[in-house]
SEDRENNU-114320 format. One line per field, with one value per residue (C-alpha): chain; x, y negated, z negated; residue in three letters. Coordinates in nm, 2 decimals. Layout:
<nodes>
unit <- c(A,...)
u <- c(X,...)
v <- c(Y,...)
w <- c(Z,...)
code <- c(ALA,...)
</nodes>
This chain:
<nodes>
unit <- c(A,A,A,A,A,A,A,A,A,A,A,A,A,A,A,A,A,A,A,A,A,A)
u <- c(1.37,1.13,0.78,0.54,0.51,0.24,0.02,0.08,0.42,0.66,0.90,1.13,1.20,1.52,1.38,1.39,1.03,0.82,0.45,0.24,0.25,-0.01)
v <- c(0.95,1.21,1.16,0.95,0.57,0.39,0.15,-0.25,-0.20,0.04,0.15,0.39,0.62,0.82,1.12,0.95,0.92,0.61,0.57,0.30,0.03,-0.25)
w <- c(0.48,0.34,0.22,0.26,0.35,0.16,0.36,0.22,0.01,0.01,-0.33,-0.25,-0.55,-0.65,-0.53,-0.15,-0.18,-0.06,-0.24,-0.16,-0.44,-0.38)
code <- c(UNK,UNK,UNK,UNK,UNK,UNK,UNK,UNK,UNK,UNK,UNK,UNK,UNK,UNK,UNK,UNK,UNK,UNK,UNK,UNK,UNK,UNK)
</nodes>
């Protein structure tokens, strides 16, 4: 997987990317 992994939760997107939703 591309991007980045966020640091509590994790959402991934359509676009394949994973930012950090608390």
């Amino acid at each position: 997987e591309n991007g980045y992994v966020g640091e509590i939760a994790t959402v991934e997107t359509g676009a394949g990317i994973k930012p950090c939703a608390v």
